[in-house]
C-alpha beads as a LAMMPS data file, in Angstrom:
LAMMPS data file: protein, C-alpha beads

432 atoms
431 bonds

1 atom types
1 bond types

-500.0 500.0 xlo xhi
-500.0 500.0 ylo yhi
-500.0 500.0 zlo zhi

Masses

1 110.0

Atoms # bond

1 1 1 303.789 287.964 -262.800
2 1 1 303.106 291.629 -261.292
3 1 1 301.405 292.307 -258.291
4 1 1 298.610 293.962 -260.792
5 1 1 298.878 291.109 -262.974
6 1 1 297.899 288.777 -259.569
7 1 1 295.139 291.070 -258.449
8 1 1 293.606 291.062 -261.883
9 1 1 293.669 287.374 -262.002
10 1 1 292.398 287.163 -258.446
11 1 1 289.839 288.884 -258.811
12 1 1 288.436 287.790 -262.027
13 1 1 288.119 284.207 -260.795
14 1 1 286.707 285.193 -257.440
15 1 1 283.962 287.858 -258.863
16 1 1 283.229 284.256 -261.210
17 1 1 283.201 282.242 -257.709
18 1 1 280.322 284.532 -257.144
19 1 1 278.716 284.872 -259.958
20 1 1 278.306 280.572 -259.391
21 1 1 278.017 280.863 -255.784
22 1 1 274.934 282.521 -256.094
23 1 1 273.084 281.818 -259.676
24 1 1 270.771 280.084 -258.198
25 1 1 269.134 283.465 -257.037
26 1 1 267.501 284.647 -259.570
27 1 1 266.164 281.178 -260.499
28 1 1 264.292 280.698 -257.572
29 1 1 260.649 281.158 -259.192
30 1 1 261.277 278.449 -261.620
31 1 1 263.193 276.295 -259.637
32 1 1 260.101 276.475 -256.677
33 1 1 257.412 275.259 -259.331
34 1 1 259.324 272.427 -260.502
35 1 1 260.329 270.737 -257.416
36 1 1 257.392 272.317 -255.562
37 1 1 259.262 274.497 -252.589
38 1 1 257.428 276.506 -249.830
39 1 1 258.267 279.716 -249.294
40 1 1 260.257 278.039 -245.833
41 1 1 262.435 275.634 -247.946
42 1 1 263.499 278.112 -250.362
43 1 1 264.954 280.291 -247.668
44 1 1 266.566 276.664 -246.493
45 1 1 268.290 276.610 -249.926
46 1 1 269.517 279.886 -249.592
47 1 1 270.701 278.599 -246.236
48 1 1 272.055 275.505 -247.138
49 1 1 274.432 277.741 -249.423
50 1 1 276.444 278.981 -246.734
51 1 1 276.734 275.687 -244.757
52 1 1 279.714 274.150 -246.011
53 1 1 281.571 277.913 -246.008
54 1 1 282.895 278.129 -242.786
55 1 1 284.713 274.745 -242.799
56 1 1 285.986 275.371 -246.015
57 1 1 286.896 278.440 -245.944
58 1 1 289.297 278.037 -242.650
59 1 1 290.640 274.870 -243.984
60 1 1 291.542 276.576 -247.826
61 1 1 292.918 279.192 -245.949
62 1 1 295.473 277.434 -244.172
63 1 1 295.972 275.260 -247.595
64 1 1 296.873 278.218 -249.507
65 1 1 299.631 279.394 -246.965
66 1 1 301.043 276.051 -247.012
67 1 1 300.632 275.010 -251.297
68 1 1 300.388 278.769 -252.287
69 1 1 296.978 280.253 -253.795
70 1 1 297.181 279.059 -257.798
71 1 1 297.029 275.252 -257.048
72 1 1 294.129 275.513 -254.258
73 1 1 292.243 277.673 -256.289
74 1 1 292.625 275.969 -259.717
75 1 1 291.312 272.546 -257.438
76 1 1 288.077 274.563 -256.659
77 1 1 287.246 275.995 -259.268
78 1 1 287.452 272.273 -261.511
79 1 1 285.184 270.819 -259.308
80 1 1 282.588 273.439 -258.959
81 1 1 282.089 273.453 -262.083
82 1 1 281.607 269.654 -262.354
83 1 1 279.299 269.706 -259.879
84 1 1 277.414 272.799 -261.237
85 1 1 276.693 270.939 -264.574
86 1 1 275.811 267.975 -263.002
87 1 1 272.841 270.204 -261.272
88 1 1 271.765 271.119 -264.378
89 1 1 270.685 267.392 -265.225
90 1 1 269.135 266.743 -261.585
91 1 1 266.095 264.849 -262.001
92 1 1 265.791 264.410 -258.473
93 1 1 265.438 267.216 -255.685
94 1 1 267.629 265.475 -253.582
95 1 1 270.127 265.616 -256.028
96 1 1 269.828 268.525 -257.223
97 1 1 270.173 269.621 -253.421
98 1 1 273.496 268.057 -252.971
99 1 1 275.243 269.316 -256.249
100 1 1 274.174 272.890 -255.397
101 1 1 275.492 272.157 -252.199
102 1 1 279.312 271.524 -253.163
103 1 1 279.058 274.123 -256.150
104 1 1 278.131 276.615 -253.064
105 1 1 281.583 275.976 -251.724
106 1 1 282.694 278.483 -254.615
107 1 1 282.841 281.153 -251.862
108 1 1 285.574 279.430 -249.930
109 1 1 287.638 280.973 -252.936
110 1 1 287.729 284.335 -251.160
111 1 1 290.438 283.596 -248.943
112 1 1 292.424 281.900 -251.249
113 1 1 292.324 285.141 -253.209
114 1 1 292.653 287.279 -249.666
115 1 1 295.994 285.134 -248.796
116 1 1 297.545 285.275 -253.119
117 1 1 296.856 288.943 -253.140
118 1 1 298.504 289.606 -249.709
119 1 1 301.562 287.884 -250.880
120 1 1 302.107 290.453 -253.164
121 1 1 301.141 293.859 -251.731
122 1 1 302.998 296.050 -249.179
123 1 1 301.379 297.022 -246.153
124 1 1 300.332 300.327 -247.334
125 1 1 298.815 299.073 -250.425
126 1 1 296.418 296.015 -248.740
127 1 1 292.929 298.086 -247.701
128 1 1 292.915 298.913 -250.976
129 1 1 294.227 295.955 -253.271
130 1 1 292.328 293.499 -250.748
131 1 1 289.037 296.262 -251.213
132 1 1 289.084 296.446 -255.244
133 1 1 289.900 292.576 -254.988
134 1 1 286.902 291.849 -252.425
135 1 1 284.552 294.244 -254.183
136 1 1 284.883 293.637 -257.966
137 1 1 284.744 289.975 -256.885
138 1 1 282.025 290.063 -254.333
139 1 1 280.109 292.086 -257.128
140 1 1 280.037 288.787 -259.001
141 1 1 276.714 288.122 -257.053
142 1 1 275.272 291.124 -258.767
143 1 1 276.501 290.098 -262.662
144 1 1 274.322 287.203 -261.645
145 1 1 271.322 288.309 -260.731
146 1 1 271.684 291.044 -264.050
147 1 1 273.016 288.834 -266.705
148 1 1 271.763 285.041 -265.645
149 1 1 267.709 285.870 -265.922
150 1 1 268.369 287.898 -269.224
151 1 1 270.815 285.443 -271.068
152 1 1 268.757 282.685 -269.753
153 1 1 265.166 283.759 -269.990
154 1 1 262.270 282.204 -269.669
155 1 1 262.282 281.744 -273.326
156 1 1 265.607 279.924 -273.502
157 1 1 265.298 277.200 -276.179
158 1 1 268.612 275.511 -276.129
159 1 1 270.869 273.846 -277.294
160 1 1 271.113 271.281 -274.922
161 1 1 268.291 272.534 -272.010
162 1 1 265.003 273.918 -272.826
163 1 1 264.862 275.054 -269.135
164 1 1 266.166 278.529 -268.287
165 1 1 268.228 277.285 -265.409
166 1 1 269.346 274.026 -266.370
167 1 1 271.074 275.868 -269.309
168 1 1 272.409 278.738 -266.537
169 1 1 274.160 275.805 -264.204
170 1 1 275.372 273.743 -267.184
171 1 1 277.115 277.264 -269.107
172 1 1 278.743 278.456 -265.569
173 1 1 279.893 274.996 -264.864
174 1 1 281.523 274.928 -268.016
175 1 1 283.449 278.697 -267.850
176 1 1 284.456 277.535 -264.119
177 1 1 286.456 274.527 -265.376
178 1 1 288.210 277.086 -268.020
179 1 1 289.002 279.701 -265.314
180 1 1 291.078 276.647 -263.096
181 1 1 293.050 276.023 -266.337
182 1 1 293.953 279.896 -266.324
183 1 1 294.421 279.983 -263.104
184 1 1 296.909 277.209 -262.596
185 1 1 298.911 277.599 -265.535
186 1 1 299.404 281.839 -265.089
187 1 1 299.111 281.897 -261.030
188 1 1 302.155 282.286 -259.390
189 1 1 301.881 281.979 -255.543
190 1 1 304.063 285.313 -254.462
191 1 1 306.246 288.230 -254.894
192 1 1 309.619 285.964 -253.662
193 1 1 310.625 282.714 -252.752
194 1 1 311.782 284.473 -249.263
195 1 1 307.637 285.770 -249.033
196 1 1 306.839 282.448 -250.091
197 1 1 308.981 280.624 -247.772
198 1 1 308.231 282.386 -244.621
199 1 1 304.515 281.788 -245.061
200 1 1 305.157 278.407 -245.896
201 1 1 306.953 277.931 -242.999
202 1 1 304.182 279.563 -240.550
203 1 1 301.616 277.093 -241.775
204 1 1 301.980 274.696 -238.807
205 1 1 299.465 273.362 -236.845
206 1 1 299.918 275.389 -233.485
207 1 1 300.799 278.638 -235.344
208 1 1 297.258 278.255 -236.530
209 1 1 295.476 278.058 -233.683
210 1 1 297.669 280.770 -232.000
211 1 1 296.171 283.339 -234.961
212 1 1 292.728 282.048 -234.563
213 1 1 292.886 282.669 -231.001
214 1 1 293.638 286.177 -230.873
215 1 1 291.235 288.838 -229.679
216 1 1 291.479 290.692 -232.876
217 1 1 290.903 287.842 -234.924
218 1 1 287.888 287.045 -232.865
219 1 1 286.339 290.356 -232.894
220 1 1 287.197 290.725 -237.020
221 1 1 285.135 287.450 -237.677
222 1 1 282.334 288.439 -235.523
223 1 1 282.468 291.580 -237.122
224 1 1 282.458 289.673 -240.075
225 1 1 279.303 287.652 -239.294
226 1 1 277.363 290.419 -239.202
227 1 1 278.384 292.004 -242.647
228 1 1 279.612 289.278 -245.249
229 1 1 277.338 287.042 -243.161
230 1 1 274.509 289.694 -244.216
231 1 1 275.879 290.580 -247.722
232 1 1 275.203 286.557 -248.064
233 1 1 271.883 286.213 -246.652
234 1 1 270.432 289.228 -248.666
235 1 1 272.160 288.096 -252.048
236 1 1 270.482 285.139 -251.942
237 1 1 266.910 286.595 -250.350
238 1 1 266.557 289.625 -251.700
239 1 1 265.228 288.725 -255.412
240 1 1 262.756 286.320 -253.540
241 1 1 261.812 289.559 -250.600
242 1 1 261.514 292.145 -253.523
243 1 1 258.619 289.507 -255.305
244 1 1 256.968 288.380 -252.393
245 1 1 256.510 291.134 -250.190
246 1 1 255.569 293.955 -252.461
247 1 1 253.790 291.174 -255.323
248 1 1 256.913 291.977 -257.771
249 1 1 256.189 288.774 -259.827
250 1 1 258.347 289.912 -262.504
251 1 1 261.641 287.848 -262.139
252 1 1 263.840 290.104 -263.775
253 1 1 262.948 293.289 -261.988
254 1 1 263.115 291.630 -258.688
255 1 1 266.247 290.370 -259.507
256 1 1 267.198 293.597 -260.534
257 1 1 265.749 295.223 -257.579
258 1 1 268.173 292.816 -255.584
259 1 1 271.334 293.369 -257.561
260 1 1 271.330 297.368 -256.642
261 1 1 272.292 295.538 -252.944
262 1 1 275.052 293.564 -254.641
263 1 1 276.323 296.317 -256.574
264 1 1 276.226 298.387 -253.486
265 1 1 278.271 295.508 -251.123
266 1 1 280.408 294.679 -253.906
267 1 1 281.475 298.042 -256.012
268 1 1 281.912 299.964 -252.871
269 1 1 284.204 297.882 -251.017
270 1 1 287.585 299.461 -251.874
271 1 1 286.230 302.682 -250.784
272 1 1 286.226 300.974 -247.336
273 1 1 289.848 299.271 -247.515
274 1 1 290.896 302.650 -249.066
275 1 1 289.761 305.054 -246.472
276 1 1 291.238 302.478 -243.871
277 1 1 294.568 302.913 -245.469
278 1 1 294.483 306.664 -245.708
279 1 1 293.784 306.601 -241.979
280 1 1 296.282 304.467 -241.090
281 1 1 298.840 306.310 -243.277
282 1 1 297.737 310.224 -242.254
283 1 1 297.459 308.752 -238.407
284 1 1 293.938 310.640 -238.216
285 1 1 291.674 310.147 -235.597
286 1 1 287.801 310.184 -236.452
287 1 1 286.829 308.651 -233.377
288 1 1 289.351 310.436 -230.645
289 1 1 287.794 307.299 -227.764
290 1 1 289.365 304.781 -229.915
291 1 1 292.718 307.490 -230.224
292 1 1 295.654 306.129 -232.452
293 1 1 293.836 303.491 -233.403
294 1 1 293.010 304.471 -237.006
295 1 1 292.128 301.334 -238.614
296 1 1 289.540 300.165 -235.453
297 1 1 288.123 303.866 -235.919
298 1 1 286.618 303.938 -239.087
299 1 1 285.631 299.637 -238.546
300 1 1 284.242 300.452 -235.689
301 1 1 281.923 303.184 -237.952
302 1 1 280.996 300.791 -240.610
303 1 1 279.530 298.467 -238.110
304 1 1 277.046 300.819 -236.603
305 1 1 275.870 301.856 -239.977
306 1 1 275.415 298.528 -240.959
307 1 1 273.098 298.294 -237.396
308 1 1 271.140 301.617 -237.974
309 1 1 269.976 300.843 -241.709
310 1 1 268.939 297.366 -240.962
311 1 1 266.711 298.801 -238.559
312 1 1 265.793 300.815 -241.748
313 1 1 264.946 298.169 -243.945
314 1 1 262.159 297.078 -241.593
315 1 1 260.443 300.581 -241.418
316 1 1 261.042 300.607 -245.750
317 1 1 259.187 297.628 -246.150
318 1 1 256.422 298.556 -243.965
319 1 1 256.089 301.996 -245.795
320 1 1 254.797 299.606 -248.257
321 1 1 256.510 300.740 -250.810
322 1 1 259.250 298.699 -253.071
323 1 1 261.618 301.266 -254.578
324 1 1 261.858 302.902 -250.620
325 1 1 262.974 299.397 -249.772
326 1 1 265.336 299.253 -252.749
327 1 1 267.138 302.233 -251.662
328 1 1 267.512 301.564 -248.046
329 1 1 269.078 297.748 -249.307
330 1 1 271.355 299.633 -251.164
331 1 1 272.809 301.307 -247.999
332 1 1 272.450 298.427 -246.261
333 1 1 274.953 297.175 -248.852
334 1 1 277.039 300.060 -248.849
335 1 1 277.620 299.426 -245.119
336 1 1 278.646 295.961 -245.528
337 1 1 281.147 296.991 -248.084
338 1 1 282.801 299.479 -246.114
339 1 1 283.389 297.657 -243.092
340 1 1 284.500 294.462 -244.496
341 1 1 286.756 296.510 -246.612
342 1 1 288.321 297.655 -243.323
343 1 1 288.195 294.459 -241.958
344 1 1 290.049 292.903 -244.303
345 1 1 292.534 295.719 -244.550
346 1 1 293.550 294.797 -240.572
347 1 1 293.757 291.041 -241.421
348 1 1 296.828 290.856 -243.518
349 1 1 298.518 293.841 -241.442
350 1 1 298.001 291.928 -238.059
351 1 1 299.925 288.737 -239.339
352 1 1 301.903 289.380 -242.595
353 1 1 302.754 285.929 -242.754
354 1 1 299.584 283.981 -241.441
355 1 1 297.633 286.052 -243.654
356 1 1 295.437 282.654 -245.167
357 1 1 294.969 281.273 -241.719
358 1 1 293.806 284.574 -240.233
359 1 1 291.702 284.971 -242.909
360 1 1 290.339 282.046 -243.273
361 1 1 289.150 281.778 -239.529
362 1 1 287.630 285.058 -240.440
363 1 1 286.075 284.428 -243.623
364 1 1 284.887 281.179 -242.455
365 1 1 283.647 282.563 -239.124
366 1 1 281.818 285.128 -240.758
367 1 1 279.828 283.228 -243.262
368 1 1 277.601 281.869 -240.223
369 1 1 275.847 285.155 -240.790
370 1 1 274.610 283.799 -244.182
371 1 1 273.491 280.432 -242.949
372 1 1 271.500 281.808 -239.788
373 1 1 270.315 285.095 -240.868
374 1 1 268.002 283.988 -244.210
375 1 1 266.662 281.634 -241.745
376 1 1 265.294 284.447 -239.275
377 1 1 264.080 286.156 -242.683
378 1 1 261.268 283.278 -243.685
379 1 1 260.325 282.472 -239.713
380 1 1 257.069 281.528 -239.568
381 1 1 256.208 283.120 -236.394
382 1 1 257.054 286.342 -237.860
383 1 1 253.885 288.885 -238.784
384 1 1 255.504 289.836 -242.032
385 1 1 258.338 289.400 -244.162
386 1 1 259.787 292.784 -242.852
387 1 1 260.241 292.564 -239.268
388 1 1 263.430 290.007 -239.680
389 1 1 265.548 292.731 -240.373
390 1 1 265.244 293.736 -237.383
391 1 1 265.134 290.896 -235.219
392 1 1 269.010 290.541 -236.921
393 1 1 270.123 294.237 -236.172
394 1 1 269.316 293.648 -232.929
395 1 1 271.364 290.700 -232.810
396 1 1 274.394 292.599 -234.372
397 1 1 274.170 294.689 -230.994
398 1 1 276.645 292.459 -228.650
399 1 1 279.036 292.117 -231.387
400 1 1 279.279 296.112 -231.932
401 1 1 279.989 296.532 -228.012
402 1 1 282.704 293.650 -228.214
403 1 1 284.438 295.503 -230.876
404 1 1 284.222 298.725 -228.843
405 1 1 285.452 296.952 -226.198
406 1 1 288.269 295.378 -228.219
407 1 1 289.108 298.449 -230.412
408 1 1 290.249 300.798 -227.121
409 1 1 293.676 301.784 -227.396
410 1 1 295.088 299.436 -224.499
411 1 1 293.647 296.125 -225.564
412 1 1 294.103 296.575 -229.534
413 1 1 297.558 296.990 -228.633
414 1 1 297.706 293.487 -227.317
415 1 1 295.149 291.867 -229.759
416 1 1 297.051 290.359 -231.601
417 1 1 299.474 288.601 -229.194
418 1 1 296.693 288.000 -226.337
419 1 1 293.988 285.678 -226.813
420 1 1 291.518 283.169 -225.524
421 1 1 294.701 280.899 -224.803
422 1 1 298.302 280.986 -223.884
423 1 1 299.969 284.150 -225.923
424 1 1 303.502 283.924 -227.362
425 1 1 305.533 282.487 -224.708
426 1 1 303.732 279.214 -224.163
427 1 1 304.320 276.164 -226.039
428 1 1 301.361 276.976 -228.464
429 1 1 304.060 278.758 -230.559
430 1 1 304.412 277.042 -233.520
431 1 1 308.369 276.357 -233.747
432 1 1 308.301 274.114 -237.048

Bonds

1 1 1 2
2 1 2 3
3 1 3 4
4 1 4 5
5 1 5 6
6 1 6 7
7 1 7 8
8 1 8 9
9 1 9 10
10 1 10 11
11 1 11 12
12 1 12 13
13 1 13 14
14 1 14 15
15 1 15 16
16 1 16 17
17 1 17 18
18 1 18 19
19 1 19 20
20 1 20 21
21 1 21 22
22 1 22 23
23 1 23 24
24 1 24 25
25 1 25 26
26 1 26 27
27 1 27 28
28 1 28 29
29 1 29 30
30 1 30 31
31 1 31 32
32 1 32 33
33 1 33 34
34 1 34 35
35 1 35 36
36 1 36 37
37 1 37 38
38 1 38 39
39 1 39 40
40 1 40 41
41 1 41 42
42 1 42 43
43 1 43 44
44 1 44 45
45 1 45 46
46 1 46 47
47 1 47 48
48 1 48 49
49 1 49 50
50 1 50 51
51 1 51 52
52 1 52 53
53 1 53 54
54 1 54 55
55 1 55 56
56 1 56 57
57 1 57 58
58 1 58 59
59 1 59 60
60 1 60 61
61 1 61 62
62 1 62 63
63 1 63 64
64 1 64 65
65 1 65 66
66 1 66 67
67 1 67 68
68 1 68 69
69 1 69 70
70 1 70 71
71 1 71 72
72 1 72 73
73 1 73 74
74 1 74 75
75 1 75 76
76 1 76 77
77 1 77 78
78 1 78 79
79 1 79 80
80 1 80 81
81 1 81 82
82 1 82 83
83 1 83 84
84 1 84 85
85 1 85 86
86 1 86 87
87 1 87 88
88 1 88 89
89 1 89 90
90 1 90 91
91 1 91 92
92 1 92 93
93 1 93 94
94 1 94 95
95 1 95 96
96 1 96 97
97 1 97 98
98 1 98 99
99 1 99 100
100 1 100 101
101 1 101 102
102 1 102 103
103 1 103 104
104 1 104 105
105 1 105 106
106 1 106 107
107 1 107 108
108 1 108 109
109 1 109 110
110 1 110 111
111 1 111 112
112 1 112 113
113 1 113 114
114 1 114 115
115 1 115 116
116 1 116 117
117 1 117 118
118 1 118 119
119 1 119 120
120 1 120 121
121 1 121 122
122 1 122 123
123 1 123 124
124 1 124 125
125 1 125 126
126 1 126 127
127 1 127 128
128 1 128 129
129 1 129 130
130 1 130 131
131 1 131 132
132 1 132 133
133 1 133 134
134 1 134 135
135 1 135 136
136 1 136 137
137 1 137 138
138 1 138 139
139 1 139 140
140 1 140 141
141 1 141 142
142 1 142 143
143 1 143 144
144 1 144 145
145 1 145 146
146 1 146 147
147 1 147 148
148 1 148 149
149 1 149 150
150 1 150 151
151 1 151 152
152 1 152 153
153 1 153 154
154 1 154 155
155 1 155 156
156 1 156 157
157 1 157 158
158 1 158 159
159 1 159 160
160 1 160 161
161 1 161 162
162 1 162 163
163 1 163 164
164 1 164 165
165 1 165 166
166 1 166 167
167 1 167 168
168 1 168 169
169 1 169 170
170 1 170 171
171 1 171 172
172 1 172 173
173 1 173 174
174 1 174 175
175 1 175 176
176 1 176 177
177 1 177 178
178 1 178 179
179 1 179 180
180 1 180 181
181 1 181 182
182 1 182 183
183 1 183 184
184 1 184 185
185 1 185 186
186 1 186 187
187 1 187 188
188 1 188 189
189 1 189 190
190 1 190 191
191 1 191 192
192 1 192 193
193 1 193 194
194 1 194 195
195 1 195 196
196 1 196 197
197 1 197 198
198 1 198 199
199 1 199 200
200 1 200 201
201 1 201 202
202 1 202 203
203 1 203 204
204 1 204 205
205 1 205 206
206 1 206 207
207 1 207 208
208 1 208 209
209 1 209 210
210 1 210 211
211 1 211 212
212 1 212 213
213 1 213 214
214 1 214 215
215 1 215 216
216 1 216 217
217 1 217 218
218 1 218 219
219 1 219 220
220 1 220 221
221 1 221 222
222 1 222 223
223 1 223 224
224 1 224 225
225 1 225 226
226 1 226 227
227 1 227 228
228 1 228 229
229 1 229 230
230 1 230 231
231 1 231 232
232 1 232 233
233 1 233 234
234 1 234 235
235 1 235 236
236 1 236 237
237 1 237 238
238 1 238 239
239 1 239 240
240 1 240 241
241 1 241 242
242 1 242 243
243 1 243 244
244 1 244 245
245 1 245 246
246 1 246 247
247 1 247 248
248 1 248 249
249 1 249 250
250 1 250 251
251 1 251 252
252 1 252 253
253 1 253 254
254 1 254 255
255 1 255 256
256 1 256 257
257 1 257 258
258 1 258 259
259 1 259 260
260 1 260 261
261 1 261 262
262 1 262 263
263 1 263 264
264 1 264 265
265 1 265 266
266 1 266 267
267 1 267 268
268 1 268 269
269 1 269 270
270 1 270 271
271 1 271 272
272 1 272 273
273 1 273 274
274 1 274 275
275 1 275 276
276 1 276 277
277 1 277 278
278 1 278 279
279 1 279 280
280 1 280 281
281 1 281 282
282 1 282 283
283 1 283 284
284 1 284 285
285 1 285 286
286 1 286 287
287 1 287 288
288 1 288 289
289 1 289 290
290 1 290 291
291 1 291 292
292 1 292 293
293 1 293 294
294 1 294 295
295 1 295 296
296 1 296 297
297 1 297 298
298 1 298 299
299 1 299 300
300 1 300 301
301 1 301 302
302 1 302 303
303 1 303 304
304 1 304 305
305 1 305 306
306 1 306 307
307 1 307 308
308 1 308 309
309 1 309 310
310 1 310 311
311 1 311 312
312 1 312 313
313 1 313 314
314 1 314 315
315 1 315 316
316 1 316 317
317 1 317 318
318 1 318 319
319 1 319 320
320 1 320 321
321 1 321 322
322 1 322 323
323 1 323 324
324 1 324 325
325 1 325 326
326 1 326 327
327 1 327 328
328 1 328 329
329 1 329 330
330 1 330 331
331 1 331 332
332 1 332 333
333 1 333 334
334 1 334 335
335 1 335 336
336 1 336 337
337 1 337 338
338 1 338 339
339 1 339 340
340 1 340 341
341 1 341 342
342 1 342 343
343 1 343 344
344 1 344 345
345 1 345 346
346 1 346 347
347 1 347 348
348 1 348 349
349 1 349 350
350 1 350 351
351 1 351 352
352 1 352 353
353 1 353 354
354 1 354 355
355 1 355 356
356 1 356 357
357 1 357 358
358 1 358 359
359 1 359 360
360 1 360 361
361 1 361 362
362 1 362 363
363 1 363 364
364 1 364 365
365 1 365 366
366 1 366 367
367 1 367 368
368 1 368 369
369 1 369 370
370 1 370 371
371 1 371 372
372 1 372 373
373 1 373 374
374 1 374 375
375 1 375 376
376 1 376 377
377 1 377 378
378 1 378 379
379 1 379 380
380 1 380 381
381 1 381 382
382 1 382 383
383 1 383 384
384 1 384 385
385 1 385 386
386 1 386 387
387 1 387 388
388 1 388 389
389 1 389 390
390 1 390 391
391 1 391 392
392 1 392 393
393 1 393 394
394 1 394 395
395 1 395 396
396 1 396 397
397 1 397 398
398 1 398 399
399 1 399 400
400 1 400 401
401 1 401 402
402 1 402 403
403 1 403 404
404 1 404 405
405 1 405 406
406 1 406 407
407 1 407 408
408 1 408 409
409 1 409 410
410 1 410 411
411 1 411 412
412 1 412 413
413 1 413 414
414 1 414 415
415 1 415 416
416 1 416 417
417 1 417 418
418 1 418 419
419 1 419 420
420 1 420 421
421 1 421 422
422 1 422 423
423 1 423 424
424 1 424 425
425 1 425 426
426 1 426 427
427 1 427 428
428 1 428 429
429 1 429 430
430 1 430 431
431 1 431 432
């Protein structure tokens, strides 16, 4: 294995994780009239997408530091896709529930790519091999929404399903199930066996909860809530917002409509873990309050975009019209890419050797955003299906003034050894 060879293979079975994560998106139309969902309980199944993630995602995190990336991601990927074609023959809503469910836990692959491609990358190199990794993959969520409705119309005839989405869970579950063959057999879990040593040793117990203690792991996965958290809620709301606020009852445009945000989040993300890089390696100050800090800088940035066009996506929808709203998701998406692309640029550079815990807390931490935020879309109490939006910008607020807080020059010095508990002198220290 190269270190291109890894990233390619990372990032072809996470933009798949994805793609399955979220294929239930585009489906939702269908899926509504045969089990006979409200409005309210499909934005609970877009929800219930995200629950499992956080767990997950902090506990395959730490798994991958300590059995190395190929084995923990070849396990998830075989049973997603068992449990994805076992949706597909859910007779049941209940069951059909609880399979979709555990094939949602596809996104807890992202760390385990975050941690494999960080074990074979140089410090210089991770914005940007973390950002191409992270976007390609994340764009996965948009090859569903564009390929899943048009390979598996609304005419789909079989074989085996004469329902469009039935046939769409079976055919993913199956290609999931290949892609943990590949992955296992041509996976190799780093660069060394010194790289892979010294991260296997750092996987203890009380090392772990040092990293997730830190102030600047706190203030990444906050940060982190409030733009993957986002990128989730809207990739699986979006198709549903662009047909039932502006009457779009044509599933493939709305799904269409919805993919220009994951295209956006997803193809744009190495710009972010790029221009984090070139910061970090000019030592160029863009925001001279937060002075030497380069990475927090142009973080700190993304963040308030993300804020101001959220705001923006309530006045779009209210303008009444669609392709208004359509543009102003896509730079709501090109936000989220750029700041998660620097935030996962600083995660492997603050702990070289943690890098799966770290990320993991952060990954899983920052899912809640996905869980809570489609929930605040379909409120009943609320006038219209635009004003959400900004009931969750505002709620990004205290997190944005945390990270300023965090990201001054005398505290982001210390962020990574202080914490919300004893720093590197106390018997937290992991010593095994």
């Amino acid at each position: 294995m190269t270190k291109y060879r890894t990233l390619l293979l990372a990032t072809v079975g996470f933009n798949f994780s994805f793609l399955i994560w979220f294929s239930f998106a585009p489906f939702t139309g269908p899926m509504a009239e045969e089990f006979g969902l409200s409005l309210a309980e499909i934005g609970i199944l877009a929800s219930a997408a995200i629950w499992l993630a956080p767990f997950g995602r902090i506990l395959t995190g730490w798994l991958s530091d300590k059995f190395g990336a190929p084995t923990v991601f070849a396990i998830v990927l075989a049973y997603v896709g068992v449990f994805s074609m076992w949706s597909a023959v859910a007779e049941s809503y209940a069951v059909f529930f609880t399979t979709r469910l555990i094939v949602a836990t596809a996104g807890i692959t992202f760390v385990i790519g975050i941690q494999h491609v960080s074990e074979w990358f140089e410090e210089e190199e991770l914005g940007t091999a973390e950002g191409i990794y992270a976007g390609i993959g994340n764009a996965g969520a948009a090859g569903g929404a564009l390929i899943l409705p048009r390979v598996f119309s609304t005419e789909w005839a079989g074989p085996l399903f004469t329902t469009n989405w039935r046939a769409a869970f079976f055919y993913t579950g199956v290609v999931a199930i290949l892609l943990a063959v590949v992955y296992y057999v041509f996976g190799e879990a780093a660069k060394s066996d010194a790289k892979r040593q010294a991260t296997k040793d750092g996987a203890g117990l009380r090392e772990w909860v040092f990293t997730a203690t830190r102030y600047g792991t706190i203030v990444l996965a906050l940060a982190y809530v409030m733009t993957f958290g986002l990128e989730l809620s809207m990739n699986g709301w979006l198709a549903t917002y662009y047909r039932e606020g502006f009457n779009t009852q044509n599933l493939v445009l709305a799904s269409t409509f919805a993919a220009t945000f994951s295209v956006a989040a997803g193809l744009l993300r190495p710009i972010g873990g790029y221009v984090s890089d070139l910061l970090a390696r000019t030592e160029r100050n863009i925001l001279p309050v937060f002075h030497g800090r380069y990475r927090e800088q142009w973080t700190f940035l993304a963040l308030c975009f993300v804020v101001v066009t959220m705001f923006g996506m309530t006045l779009a929808g209210l303008s009444g019209h669609v392709l208004v709203a359509v543009a102003t998701g896509f730079l709501v998406g090109m936000g989220c890419a750029f700041a998660e692309g620097a935030i996962f640029a600083q995660v492997p550079a603050m702990f070289p050797n943690s890098s799966g815990a770290v990320a993991g807390v952060v990954g899983g931490v920052g899912t809640i955003g996905g869980i809570a935020y489609p929930l605040v879309y379909t409120a009943p109490f609320l006038a219209n299906l635009h004003i959400g939006y900004s009931i969750v910008a505002v709620s990004m607020i205290p997190i944005v003034l945390l990270a300023a807080w965090v990201f001054q020059p005398h505290i982001a010095a210390r962020a990574t050894d202080e914490g919300v508990v004893a720093g590197r002198d106390s018997s937290v220290v992991a010593d095994d």
